[in-house]
N, C-alpha and C positions, 0 to 999 in steps of 0.2 A: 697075338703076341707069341712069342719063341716059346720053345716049352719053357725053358730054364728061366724066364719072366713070370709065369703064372702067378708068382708068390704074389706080386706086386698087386693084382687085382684086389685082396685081401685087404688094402690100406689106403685108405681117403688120399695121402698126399701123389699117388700114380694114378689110383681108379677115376679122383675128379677131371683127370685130363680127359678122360676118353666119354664125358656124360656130353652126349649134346644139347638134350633141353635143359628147362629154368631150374635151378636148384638152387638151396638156401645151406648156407653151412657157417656152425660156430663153432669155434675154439678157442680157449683159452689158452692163448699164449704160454703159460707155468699150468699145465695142463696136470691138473694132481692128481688124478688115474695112474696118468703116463708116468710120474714123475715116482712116487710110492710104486710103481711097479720096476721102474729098471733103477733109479738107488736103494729100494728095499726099506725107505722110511719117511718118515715126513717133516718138518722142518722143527726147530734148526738145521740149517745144512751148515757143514761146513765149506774151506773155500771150492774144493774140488767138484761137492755137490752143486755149489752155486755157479761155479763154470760149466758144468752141465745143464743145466736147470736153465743158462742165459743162452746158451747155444740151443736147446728147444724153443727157445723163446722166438731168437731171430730163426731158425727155422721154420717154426710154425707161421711168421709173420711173412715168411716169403712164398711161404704155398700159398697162402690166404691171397697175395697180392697176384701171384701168376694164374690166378684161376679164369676162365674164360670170361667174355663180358653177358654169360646169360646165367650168373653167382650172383647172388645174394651173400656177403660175406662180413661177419660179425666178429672179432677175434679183440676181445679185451687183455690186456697184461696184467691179469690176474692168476691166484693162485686157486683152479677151481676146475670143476667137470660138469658138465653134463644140466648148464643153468633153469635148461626150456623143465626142468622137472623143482625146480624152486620158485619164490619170489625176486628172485634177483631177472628171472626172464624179462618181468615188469620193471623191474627198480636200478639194474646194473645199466649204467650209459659210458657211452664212447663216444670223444667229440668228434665230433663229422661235419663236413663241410656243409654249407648251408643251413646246418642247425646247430645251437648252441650242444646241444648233446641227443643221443638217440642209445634207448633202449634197447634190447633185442626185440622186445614187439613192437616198438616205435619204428624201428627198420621195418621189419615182416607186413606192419598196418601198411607201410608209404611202398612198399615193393609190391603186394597184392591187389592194392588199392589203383597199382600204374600211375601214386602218383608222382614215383621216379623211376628211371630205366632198368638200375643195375644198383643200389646202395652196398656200400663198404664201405665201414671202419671199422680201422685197424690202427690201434694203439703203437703209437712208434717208441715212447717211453723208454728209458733202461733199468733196470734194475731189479729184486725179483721182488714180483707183486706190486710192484709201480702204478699198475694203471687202477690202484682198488687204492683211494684215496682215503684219508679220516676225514671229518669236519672240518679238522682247524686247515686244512692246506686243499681242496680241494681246488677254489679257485684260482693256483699257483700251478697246482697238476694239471687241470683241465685246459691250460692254456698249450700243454706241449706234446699233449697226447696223442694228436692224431697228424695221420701221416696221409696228403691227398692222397689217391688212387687216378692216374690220368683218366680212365673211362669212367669213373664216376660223373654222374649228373646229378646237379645239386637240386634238393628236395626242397 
C-alpha cells in the first residue's frame, strides 16, 4: 500500500480485503465497543446517536457482505461486542438460508466441519438492536432478518 494508506491495515473493514486464506469474522452490527467509544456513552441515545449508531449498522453490514468467498461471516443487528467470550457464542442466532436459524458456533461447526463452502448471516433488519429479539416477537423478527448473500451455499 502507499505510505499514506498504512493506517488502513490497522482495521478489519480494509485489512479483510487483502487476507487470502479462510477466515471467520463477526460483528455486531450496533457494535457496543465501537459505539461507547465514538458517542462517549451507551443507550438511550438520542436521535442523532441513533442516526449514527444505524449508519454503523449498514456499514458494518456491507463490509460483512463484500468480504471474499473464502469468509465465514456472522454479523447479528445486535447491540453487543466481542460474543465468541459469552454464551451468546452458543445461544445468539441469525436466520440463514437453509436453516431456520444458526448460531455463531452453528455456523463455525458447518464451515469447519466443510459441511458448507463459505456460510454468512447477516441480519438485514433496521432499527437499533433489531436483530436481538424478546420472546413475545421472535417468530415475527426471525422471519425478516436475514438478508441472502449470493455466494452463500446452503447448509
Amino acid at each position: 500500500p502507499k505510505h499514506s494508506d498504512k493506517w488502513k491495515c490497522l482495521f478489519g473493514e480494509f485489512r479483510t480485503r487483502t487476507v487470502a486464506g479462510k477466515f471467520a469474522v463477526s460483528a455486531s452490527q450496533y457494535d457496543s465497543f465501537q459505539l461507547y467509544s465514538n458517542i462517549g456513552d451507551g443507550p438511550p441515545y438520542n436521535a442523532a446517536h441513533l442516526a449514527y449508531a444505524e449508519m454503523l449498522r449498514v456499514r458494518t453490514a456491507s463490509v460483512m457482505r463484500e468480504l471474499n468467498t473464502t469468509a465465514a461471516a456472522f454479523s447479528p443487528a445486535c447491540f453487543g461486542h466481542c460474543i465468541t467470550e459469552t454464551p451468546l457464542f452458543w445461544t445468539q442466532e441469525v436466520v440463514s438460508v437453509g436453516s431456520p436459524t444458526l448460531s455463531l458456533a452453528d455456523l463455525l461447526f458447518r464451515w469447519t466441519r466443510k459441511l458448507t463452502s463459505t456460510p454468512q448471516a447477516i441480519e438485514k433488519c433496521v432499527g437499533f438492536n433489531c436483530g436481538c429479539c424478546n420472546a413475545d416477537d421472535c417468530d415475527r423478527c426471525n422471519a425478516s432478518r436475514f438478508e441472502p448473500i449470493g455466494h452463500l451455499s446452503p447448509c
